[in-house]
C-alpha positions as CSV (number, residue, x, y, z in Angstrom):
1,X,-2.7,-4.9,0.6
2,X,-5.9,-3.3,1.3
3,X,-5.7,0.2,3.3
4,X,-7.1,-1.1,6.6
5,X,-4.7,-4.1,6.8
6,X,-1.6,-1.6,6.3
7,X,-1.8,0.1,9.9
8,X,-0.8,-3.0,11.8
9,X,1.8,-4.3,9.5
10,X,3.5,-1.0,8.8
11,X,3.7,-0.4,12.9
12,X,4.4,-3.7,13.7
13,X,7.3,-3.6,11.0
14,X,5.3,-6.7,8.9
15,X,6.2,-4.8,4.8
16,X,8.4,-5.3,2.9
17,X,10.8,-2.6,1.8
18,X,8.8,-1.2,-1.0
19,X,5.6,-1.0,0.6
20,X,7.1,1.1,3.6
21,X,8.9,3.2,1.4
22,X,5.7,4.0,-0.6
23,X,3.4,4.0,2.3
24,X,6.2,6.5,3.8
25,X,5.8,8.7,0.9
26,X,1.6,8.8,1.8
27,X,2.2,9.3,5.3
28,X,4.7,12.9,4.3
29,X,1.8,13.9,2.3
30,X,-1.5,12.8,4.1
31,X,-1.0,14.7,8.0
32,X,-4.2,13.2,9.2
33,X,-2.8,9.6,8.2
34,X,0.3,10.5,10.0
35,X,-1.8,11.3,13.0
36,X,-3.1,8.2,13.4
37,X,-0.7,6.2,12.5
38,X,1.2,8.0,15.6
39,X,-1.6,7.0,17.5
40,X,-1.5,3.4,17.0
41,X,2.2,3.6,17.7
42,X,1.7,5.4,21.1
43,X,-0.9,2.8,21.7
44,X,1.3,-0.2,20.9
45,X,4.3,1.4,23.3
46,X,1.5,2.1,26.0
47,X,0.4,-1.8,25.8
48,X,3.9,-2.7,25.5
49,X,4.8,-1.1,29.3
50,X,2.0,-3.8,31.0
51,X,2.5,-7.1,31.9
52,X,0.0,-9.8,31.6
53,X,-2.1,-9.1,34.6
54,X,-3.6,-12.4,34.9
55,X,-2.0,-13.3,38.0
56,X,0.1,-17.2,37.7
57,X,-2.1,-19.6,39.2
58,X,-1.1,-23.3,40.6
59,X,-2.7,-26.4,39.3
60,X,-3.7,-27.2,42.6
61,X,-5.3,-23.6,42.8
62,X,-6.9,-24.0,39.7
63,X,-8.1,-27.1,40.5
64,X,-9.9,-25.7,44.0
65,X,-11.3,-22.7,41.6
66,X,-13.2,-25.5,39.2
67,X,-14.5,-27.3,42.2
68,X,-15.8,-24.0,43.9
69,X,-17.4,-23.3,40.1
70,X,-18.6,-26.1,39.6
71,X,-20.5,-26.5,43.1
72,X,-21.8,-22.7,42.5
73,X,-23.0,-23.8,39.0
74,X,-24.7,-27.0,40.6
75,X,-26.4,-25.2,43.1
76,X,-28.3,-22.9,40.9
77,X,-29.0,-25.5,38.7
78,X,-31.2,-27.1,41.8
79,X,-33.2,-23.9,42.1
């Protein structure tokens, strides 16, 4: 595993038993790793908290959204 690819799969739990264990050991020595690695984490929880903010939308909502596009789109394309 190359060093970039470890972050994600050591914070999302994604290693095997040894790896963690050995990438635990480089974390206890290496403070600025540690730091960051902390920092992901407290990103991942802060993501974690939202919902998806895309509201849910009806097909029959949808539906009037691509016609409203789609007239927009066709009335700059007379221009």
């Amino acid at each position: 595993m190359s060093h970039p690819d470890w972050w994600v799969d050591y914070v999302e739990d994604e290693m095997d038993t040894k790896s963690k264990n050995l990438w635990r050991l480089w974390l206890k020595n290496s403070p600025k790793d540690q730091e960051l690695l902390d920092s992901l984490t407290e990103v991942k929880h802060m993501l974690l908290k939202f919902q998806d903010p895309s509201p849910q939308i009806s097909e029959d909502q949808m539906s009037q959204l691509h016609d409203r596009i789609m007239a927009e789109v066709e009335q700059r394309e007379s221009w």
